[in-house]
Each structure stands twice: as structure tokens, then as C-alpha cells.
LOSETI-318347 format. One line per 4 residues: number of its first residue (from 1); their letters; for each residue x negated, y negated, z of N, C-alpha, C. Coordinates in pm, whole numbers, plus 50000, padded with zeros to 5 digits. Layout:
! residues N
NUM = A = X,Y,Z,X,Y,Z,X,Y,Z; ...
***
This chain:
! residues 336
1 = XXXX = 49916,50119,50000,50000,50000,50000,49912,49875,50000; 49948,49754,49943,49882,49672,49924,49905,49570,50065; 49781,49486,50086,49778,49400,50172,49915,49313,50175; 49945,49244,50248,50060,49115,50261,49948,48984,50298
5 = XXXX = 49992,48879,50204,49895,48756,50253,49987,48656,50339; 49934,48619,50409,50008,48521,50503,49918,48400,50542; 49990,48308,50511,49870,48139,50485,49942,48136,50620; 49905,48050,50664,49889,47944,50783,49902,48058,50886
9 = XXXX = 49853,48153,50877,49808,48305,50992,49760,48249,51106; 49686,48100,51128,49655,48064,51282,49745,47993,51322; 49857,47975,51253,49936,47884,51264,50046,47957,51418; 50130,47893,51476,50241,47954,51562,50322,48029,51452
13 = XXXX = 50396,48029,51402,50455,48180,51323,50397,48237,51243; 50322,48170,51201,50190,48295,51137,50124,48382,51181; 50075,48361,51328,50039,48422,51385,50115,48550,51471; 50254,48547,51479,50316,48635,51519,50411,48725,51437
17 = XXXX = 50353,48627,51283,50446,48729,51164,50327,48808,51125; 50197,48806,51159,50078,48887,51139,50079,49003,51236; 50121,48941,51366,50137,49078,51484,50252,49200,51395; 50341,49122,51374,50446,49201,51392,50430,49287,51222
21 = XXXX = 50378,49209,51130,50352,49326,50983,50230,49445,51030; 50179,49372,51159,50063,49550,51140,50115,49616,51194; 50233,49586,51306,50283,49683,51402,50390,49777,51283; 50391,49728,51192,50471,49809,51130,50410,49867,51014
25 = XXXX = 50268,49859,51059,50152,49979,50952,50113,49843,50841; 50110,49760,50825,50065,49699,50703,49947,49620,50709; 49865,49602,50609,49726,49558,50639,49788,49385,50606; 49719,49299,50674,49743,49155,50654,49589,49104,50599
29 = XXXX = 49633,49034,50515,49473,48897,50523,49575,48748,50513; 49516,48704,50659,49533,48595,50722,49472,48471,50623; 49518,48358,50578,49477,48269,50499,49475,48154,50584; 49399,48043,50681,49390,47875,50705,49275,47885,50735
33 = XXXX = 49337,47709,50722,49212,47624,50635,49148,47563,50855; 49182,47604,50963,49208,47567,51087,49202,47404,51084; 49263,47357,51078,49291,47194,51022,49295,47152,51158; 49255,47044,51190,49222,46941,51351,49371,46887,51391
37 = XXXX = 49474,46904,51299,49617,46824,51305,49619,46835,51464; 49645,47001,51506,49599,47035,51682,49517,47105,51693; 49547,47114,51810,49410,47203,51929,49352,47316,51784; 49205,47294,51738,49171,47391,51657,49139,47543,51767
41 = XXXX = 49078,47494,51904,49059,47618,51998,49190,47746,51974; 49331,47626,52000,49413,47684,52006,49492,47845,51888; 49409,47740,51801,49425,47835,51590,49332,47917,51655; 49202,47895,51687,49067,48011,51691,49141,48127,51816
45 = XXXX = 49205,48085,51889,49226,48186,51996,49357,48319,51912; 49421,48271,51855,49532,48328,51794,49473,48421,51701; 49371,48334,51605,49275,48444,51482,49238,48581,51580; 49127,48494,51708,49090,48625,51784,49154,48736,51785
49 = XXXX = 49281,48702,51840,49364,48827,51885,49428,48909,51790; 49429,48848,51652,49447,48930,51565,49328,49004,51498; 49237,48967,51518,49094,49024,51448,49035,49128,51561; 49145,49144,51630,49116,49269,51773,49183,49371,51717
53 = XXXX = 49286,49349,51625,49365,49452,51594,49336,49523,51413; 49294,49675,51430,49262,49689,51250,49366,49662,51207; 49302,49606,51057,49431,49571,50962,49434,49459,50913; 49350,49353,51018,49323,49211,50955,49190,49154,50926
57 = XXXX = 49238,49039,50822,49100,49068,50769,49154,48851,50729; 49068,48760,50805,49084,48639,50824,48987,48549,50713; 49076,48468,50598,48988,48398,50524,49072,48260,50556; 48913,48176,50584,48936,48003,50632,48892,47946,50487
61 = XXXX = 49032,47898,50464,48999,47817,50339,49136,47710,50360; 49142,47611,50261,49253,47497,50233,49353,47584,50125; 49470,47542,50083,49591,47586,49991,49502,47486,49856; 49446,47405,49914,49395,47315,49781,49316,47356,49738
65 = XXXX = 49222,47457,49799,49113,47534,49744,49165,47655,49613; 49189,47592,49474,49264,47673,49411,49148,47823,49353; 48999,47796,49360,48933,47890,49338,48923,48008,49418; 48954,47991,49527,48903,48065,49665,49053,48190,49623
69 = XXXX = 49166,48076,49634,49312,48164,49609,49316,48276,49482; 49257,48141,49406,49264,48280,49281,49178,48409,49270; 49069,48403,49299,48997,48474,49404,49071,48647,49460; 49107,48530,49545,49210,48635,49685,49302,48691,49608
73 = XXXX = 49393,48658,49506,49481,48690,49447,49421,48814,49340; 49331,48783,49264,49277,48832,49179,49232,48995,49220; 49197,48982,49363,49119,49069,49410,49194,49202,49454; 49302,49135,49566,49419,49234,49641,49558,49214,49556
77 = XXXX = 49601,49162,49424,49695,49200,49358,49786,49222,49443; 49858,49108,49541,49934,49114,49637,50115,49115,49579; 50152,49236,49651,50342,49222,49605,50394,49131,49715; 50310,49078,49790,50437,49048,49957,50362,48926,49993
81 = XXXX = 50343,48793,49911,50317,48663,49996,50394,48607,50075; 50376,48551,50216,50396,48468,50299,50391,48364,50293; 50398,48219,50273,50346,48104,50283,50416,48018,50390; 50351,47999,50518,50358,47975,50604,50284,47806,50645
85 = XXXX = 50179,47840,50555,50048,47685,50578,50157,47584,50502; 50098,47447,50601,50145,47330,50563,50114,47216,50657; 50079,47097,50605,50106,46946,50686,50285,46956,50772; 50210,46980,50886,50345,47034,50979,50399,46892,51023
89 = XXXX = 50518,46884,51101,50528,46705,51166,50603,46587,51122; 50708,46588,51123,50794,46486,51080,50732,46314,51127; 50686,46317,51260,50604,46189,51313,50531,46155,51227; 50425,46262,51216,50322,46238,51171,50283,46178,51043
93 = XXXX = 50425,46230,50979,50448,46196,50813,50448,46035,50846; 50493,45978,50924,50471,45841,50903,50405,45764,50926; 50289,45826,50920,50171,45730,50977,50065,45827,50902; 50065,45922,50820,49959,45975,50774,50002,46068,50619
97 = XXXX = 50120,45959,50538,50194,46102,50451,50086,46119,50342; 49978,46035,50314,49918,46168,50224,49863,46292,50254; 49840,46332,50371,49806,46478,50397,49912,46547,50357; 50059,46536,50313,50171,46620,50294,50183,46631,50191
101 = XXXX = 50111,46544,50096,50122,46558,49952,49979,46684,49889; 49893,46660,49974,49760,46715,49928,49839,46859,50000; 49829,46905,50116,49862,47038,50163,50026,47081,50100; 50165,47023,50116,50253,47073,50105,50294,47052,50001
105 = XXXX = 50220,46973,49909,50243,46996,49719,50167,47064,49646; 50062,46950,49641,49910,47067,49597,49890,47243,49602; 49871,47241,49733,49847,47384,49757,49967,47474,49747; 50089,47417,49752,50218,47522,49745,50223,47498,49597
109 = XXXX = 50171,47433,49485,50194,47452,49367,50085,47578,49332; 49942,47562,49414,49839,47689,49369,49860,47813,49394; 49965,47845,49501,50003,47917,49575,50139,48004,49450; 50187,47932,49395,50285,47886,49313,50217,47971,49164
113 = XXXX = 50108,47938,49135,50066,47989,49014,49950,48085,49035; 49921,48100,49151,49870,48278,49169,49987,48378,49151; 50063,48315,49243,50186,48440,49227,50287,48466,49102; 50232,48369,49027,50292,48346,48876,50179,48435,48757
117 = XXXX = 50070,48414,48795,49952,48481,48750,49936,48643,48726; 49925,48630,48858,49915,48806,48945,50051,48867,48947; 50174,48817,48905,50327,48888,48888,50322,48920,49075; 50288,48837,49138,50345,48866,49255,50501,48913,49320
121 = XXXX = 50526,48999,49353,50687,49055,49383,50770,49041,49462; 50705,48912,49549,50773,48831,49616,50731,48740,49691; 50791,48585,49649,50705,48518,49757,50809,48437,49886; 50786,48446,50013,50847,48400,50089,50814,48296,50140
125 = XXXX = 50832,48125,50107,50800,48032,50222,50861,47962,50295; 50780,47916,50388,50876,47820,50494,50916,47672,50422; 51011,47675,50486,51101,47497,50390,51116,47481,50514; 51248,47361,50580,51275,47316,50709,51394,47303,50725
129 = XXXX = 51464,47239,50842,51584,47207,50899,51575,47048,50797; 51469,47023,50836,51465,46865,50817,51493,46805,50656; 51498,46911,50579,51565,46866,50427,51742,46814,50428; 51775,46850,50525,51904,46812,50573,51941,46636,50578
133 = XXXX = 51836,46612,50668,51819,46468,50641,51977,46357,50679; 51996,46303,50620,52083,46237,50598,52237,46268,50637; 52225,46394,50586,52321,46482,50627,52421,46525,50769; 52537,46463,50756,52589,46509,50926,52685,46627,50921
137 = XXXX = 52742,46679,50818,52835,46759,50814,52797,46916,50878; 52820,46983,51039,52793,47056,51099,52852,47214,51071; 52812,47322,51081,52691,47354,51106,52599,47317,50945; 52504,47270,50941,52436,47262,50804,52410,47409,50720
141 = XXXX = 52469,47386,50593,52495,47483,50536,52394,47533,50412; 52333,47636,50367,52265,47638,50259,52311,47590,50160; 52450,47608,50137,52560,47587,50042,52569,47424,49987; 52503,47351,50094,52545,47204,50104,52440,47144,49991
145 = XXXX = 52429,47008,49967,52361,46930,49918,52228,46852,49998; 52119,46850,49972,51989,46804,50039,51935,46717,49949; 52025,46624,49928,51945,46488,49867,51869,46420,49925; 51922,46379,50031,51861,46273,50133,51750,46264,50237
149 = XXXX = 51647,46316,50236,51526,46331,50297,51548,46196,50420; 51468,46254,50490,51457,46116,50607,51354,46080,50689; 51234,46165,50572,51062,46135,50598,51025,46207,50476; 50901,46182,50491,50790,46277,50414,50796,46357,50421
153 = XXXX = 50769,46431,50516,50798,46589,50598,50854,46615,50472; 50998,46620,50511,51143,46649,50481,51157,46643,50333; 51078,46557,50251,51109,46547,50149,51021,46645,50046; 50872,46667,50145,50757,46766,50053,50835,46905,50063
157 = XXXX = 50924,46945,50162,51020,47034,50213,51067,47112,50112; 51162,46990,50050,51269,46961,49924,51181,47022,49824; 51101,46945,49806,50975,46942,49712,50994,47104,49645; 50908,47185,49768,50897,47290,49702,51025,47379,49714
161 = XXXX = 51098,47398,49768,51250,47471,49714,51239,47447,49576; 51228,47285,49546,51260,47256,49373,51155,47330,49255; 51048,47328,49358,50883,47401,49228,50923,47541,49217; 50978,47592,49370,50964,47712,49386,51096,47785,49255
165 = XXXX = 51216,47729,49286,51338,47755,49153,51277,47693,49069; 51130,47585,48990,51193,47616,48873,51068,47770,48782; 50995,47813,48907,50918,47889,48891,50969,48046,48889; 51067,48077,48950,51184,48201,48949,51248,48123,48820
169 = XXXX = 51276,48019,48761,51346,48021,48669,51250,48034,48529; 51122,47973,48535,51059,48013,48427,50984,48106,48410; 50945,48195,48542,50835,48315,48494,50939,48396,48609; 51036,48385,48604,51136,48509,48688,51027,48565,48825
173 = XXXX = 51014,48465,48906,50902,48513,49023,51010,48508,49127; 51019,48591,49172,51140,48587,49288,51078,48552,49442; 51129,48410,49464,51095,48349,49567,51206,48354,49693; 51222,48310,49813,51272,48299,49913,51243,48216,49991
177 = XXXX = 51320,48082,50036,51301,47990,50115,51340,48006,50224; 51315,47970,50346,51357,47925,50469,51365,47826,50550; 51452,47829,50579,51516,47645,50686,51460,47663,50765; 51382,47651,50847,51300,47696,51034,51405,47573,51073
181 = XXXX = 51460,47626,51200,51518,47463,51313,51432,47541,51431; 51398,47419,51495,51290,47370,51604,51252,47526,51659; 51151,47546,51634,51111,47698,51656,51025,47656,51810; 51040,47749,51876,50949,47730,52020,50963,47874,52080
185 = XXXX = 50813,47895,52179,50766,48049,52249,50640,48058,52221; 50581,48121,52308,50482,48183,52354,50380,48136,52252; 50255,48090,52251,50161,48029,52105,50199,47926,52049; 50269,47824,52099,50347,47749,52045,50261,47666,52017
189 = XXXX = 50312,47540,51900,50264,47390,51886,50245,47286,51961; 50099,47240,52020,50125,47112,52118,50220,47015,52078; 50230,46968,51973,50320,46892,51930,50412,46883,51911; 50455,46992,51984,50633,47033,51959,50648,47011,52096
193 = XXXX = 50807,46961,52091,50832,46909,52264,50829,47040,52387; 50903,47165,52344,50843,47220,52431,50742,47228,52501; 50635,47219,52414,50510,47242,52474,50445,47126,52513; 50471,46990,52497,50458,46820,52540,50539,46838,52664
197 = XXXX = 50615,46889,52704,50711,46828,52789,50676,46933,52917; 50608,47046,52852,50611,47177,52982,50490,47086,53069; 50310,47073,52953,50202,47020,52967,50256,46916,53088; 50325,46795,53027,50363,46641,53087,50419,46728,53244
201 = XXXX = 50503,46754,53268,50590,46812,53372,50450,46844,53454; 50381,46968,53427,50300,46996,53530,50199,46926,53603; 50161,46836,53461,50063,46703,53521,50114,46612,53627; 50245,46554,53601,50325,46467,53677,50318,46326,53601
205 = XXXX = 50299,46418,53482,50303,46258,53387,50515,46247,53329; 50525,46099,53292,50603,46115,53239,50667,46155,53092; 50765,46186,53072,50804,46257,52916,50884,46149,52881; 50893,46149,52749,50939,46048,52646,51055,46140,52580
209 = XXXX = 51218,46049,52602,51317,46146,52593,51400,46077,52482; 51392,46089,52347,51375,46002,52229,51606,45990,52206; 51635,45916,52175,51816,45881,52165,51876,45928,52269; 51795,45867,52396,51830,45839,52510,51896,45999,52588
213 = XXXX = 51824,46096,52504,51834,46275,52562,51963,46290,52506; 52047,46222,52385,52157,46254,52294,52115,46361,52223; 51966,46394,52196,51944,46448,52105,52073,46631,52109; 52071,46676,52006,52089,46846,52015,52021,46870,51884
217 = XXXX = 51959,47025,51978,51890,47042,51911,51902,47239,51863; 51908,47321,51739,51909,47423,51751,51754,47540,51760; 51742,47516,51936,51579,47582,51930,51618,47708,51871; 51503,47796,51811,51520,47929,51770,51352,47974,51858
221 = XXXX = 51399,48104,51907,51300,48179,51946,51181,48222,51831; 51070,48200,51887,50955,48299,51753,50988,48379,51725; 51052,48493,51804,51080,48584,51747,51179,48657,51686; 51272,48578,51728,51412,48569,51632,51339,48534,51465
225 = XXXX = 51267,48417,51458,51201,48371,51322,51155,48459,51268; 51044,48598,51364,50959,48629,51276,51050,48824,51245; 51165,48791,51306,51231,48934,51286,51338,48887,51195; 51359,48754,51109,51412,48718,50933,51289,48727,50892
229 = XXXX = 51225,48647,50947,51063,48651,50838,51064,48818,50737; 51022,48915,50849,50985,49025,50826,51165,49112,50710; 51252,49077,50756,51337,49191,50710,51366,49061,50574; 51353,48958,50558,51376,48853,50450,51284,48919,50338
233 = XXXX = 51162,48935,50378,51023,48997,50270,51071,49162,50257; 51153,49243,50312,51199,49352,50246,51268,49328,50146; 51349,49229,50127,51496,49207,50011,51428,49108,49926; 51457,49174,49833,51367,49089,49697,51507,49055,49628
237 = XXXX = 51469,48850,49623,51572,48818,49562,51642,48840,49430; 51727,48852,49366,51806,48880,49247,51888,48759,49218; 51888,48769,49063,51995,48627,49025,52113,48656,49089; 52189,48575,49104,52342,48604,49184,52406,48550,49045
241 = XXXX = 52492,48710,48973,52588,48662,48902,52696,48655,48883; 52737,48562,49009,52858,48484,49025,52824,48342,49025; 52695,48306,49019,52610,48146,48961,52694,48085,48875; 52772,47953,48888,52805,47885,48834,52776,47769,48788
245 = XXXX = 52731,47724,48665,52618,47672,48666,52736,47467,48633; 52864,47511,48635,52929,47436,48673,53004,47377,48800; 52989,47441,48925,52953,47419,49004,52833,47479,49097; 52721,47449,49050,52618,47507,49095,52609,47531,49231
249 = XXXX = 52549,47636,49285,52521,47651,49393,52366,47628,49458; 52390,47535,49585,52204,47551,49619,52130,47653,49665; 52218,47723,49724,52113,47838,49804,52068,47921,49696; 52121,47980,49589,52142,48094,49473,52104,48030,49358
253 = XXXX = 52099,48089,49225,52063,48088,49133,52118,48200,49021; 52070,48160,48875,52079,48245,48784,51966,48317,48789; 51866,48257,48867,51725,48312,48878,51695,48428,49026; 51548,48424,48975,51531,48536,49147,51561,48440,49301
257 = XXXX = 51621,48378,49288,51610,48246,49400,51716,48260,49515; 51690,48270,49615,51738,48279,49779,51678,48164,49861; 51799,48095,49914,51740,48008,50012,51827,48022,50183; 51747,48046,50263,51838,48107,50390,51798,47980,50506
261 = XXXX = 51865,47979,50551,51848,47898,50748,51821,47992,50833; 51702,47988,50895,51664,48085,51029,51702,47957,51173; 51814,47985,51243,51869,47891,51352,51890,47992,51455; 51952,47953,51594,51992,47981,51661,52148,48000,51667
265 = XXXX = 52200,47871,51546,52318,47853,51528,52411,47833,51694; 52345,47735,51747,52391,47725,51914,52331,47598,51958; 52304,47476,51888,52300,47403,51927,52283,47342,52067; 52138,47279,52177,52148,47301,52324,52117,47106,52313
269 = XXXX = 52181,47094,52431,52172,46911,52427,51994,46893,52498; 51943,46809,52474,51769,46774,52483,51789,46780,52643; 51889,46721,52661,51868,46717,52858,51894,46864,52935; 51988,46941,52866,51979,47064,52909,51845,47151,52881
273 = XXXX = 51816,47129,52782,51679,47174,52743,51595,47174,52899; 51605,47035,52883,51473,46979,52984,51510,47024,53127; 51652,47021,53209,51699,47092,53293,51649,47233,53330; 51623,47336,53258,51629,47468,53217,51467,47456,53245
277 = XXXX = 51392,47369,53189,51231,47371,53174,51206,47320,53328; 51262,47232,53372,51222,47180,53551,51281,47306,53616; 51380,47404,53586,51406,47477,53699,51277,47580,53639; 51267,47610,53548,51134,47731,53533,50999,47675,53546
281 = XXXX = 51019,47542,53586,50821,47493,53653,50822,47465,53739; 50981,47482,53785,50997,47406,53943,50999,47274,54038; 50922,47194,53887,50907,47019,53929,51058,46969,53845; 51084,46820,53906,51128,46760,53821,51058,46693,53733
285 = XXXX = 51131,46648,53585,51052,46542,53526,51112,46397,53527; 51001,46360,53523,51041,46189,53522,51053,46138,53344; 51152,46056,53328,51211,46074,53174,51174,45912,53167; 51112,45897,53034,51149,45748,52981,51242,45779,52855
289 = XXXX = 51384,45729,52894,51463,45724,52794,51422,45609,52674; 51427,45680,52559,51364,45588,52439,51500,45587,52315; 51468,45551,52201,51593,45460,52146,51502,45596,52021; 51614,45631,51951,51616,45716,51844,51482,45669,51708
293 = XXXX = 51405,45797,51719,51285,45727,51630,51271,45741,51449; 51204,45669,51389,51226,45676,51242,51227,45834,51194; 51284,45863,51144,51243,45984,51050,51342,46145,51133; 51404,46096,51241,51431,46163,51343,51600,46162,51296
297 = XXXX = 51633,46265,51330,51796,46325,51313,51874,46345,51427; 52014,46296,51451,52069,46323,51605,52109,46480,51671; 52092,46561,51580,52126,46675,51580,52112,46744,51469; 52125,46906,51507,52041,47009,51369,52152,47152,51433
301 = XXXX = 52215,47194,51362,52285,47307,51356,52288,47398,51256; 52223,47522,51250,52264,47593,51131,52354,47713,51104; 52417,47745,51024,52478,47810,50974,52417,47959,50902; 52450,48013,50990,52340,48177,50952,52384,48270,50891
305 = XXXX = 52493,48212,50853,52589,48368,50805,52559,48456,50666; 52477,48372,50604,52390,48431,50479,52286,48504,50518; 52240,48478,50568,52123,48553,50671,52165,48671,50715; 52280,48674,50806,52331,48800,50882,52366,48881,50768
309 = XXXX = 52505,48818,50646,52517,48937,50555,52395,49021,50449; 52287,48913,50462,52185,48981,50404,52084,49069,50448; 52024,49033,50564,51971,49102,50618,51997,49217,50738; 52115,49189,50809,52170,49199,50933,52166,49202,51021
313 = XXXX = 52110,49001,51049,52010,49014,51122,52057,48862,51163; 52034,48808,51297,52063,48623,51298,51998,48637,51474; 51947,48494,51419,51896,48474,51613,51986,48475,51705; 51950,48488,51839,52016,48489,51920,51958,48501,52063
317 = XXXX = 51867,48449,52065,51764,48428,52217,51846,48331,52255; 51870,48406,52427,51966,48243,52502,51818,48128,52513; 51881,47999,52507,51738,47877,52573,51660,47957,52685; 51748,47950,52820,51742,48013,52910,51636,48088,52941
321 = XXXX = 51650,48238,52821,51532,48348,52806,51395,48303,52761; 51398,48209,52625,51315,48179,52570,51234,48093,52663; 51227,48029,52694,51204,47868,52817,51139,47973,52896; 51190,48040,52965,51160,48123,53093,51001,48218,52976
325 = XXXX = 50972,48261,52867,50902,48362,52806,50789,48262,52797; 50829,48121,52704,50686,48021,52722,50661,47945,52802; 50722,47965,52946,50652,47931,53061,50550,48005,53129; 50599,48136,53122,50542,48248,53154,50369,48240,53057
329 = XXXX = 50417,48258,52976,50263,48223,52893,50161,48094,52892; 50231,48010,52871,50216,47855,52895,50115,47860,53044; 50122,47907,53159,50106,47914,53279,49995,48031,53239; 49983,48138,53188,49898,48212,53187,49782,48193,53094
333 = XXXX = 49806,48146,53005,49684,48098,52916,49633,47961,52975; 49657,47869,53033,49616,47753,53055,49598,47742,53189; 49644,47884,53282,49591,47890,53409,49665,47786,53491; 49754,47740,53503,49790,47645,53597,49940,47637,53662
***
């Protein structure tokens, strides 16, 4: 059986969609570039623990590095890409968006024409909640319209859904997108509030609680993510022909094209969040309520039911469990 490649492998779901393909016998080669965005220790500690286990085999390179890919591609004639790597960060997009153009265009176009090259047999990448954008009509639906971006992020997002269909539409490469909403657990992103707000709490610093803790938000467990991840890359997409190309559909196509939402579909309000996190550290936190920030959405709900009939499969970690799993770790890796 041939390897599975998985880019952004030091990444937080890369790294636990790498655990979970060897546990099920398959050899991985791990693809990042370990980029400074965060803690690089944090990427190197994650590689470790997978380079403990046979089966992986770790190449540090950029998505922009189109020689290195073709390379890799050329070599292991891969049926099962991952693409996971990307300029992560809705903030960040606004104060730094050409890194999103160089990583989440660039390289998802090279990424794009290896697997167009090599007849790759399926490629799966991450898209976001945040293509939603503009959008208030609840639960957010694949079905719906994603015109309206409401950063950079969000819009390089868009971006490739659009490269990715018109690449199933011109070399029939059957791709698969995914919506991620606010993913958090165990290996997580400093930059994701979970893991800002656990850090802040224990210090006794204060947390920054952005539309005055209006926010809702649909966390999904890692591993809810990486158990679509995994059964999403069994089902190789097919044109859907019931495609109407008069009222078109977004998720589907005449082509190999699938686009799914990995959610919780449970929506939790930011203050309950944070409630749930002081009773599992035991402190309170001290909150500076702040006024809703650019690029930022009042709420994110998704709609999974494409997901479930396809795979048979939809998240469902209570907050509760999850909160309580990356505290537990959170506290054990950082000792405190």
C-alpha cells in the first residue's frame, strides 16, 4: 500500500491525523515547512512523537517549494493526499496577509498540480468555517452561498475550494473540502483561545473577551475532526448526478467535487466556554470585555448532516469533556 502524505503533519490536526492513519496500519510522510507563526518547539515536539512510531517518515520543506513536492510526488506515487499546511489565523491576516497568499495560494496550487500530475486518487484539504463570512443564516450550510469573505484568511479559504473544483473539473481529480469550526484539544494552537485563555488563567493574567463574551462559538474536538478526516479520505468523491447546473449546487458538482463542514453542530456561548475552563483550573478569570474585532464573526454553527449521511459519522464531544481532556494535557506538558 502506498504512503498517505499529510502537509502541515506538525501542525495540531496534522499531527493527530498522522497518529491515527498508522494506528490503522498506514505508512505516513509528514510534509512542514515548521514556520515561527508559533511555538516552533511546540511543531518539533509533535514531529518527535511521531518519528517514535514506525511508519513515519518527516520532510521539512514550504508548499512553495514546488521542486521538493514534485520530488515527493514523483517518488511515492501517492493515492491519499492530505493537505492540512497553511497561513493559519484570521487576526493575523490583518496585519500580515501576504503570507496567505504565498502559503494558502501558491503552495495549494503546487499541491494542486502534483496531484494533477501523478493522477493522485484523492485529495483532501482543509477550507474553514470562516468562508461563511458575511453570512448569518444558521446552522451554516454547505448548500449555502460563500461570497462574502470577512478577511484574508477567509477569502484564501474560498480561494482554494474554487482551484480545487476547477481542477476535478478539468483533469477529473477528485478533491474534498472541509469547513474546520474552532477546533481545540490536547496539542493545540497557542493562538487559539483555548489555549490563550487556559495559559492567561494560570498565570493570573487577564483574558481579552472579544463582543463583550456574545461571542458563540461551535468548538469541535480534535478528534471528532480527525475521525471525518480519516473516514472522509476512504470515500472518493463522484460527480453527483442530480447537479443542476441551473440551480447549481455548492457543496457538489458535475465533477469529482465534495465539500463537507466538520462542527460540533452545538453551538457553546464564549462565557460558558470560559466558565467550564475556571471550573477545570480551578481559578477564576479576570475578563477585559472588548468590542467585536475586524475580520471576526458573532457566531459559527454548522450543519453536519452531509457528513453523517456520508460517512456516518458527525462530532459530538460535550465542551465539558473536551475542556476537561486539554486541561489535563495542557497541565502535563507544561508542568504547571
Amino acid at each position: 500500500m502506498k504512503p498517505v502524505l499529510v502537509t502541515g503533519a506538525a501542525g495540531f490536526i496534522g499531527y493527530h491525523l498522522a497518529e491515527r492513519l498508522m494506528r490503522e496500519g498506514r505508512t505516513v510522510i509528514g510534509y512542514d515547512c515548521l514556520s515561527d507563526y508559533y511555538s516552533v518547539e511546540l511543531k518539533q515536539a509533535r514531529v518527535k512523537k511521531l518519528q517514535e512510531k514506525s511508519g513515519f517518515t518527516f520532510v521539512q520543506a514550504e508548499l512553495e517549494d514546488a521542486a521538493t513536492l514534485k520530488a515527493l510526488f514523483a517518488e511515492h506515487q501517492f493515492d491519499l493526499v492530505y493537505n492540512l499546511a497553511a497561513q493559519a489565523g484570521v487576526r493575523y491576516s490583518l496585519v500580515n496577509p501576504q503570507a496567505y497568499i504565498s502559503a494558502n495560494l501558491e503552495g495549494f496550487m503546487n499541491i494542486l498540480e502534483c496531484c494533477r500530475h501523478n493522477k493522485t486518487g484523492h485529495l483532501v484539504f482543509a477550507s474553514s468555517s470562516s468562508v461563511y463570512g458575511a453570512g448569518t443564516k444558521m446552522p451554516f450550510s454547505v448548500h449555502q452561498n460563500v461570497d462574502h469573505p470577512l478577511s484574508v484568511y477567509a477569502a484564501s479559504k474560498k480561494a482554494n475550494e474554487l482551484f480545487a473544483h476547477s481542477y476535478a473539473h478539468l483533469y477529473r481529480l477528485p478533491v474534498t473540502g472541509l469547513r474546520f469550526f474552532t477546533v481545540y484539544g490536547p496539542w493545540g494552537r497557542p493562538d487559539m483561545m483555548m489555549f490563550l485563555f487556559t495559559k492567561a488563567i494560570l498565570e493570573g493574567k487577564p483574558i481579552d473577551v472579544f463582543n463583550n463574551g456574545l461571542m458563540q462559538r461551535d468548538f469541535t474536538y480534535v478528534d471528532d475532526i480527525v475521525e471525518s478526516l480519516y473516514r472522509v479520505g476512504l470515500r472518493i468523491p463522484a460527480p453527483n448526478p442530480n447537479w443542476d447546473s441551473l440551480a447549481p449546487d455548492p457543496a457538489t458538482s458535475n465533477a469529482p467535487y465534495q465539500i463537507y463542514n466538520i462542527g460540533n453542530h452545538s453551538p457553546a456561548k464564549l462565557l460558558d466556554v470560559i466558565a467550564v475552563l475556571e471550573k477545570e483550573l480551578g481559578r477564576e478569570a479576570t475578563k477585559n470585555m472588548m468590542p467585536m474585532q475586524p475580520g471576526d464573526v458573532p457566531a459559527t454553527f454548522a450543519d453536519v448532516d452531509d457528513l453523517a449521511r456520508d460517512v456516518d459519522f458527525a462530532p459530538r464531544t460535550p465542551i465539558e469533556v473536551g475542556v476537561k481532556r486539554f486541561v489535563e494535557w495542557y497541565r502535563d506538558y507544561y508542568r504547571v
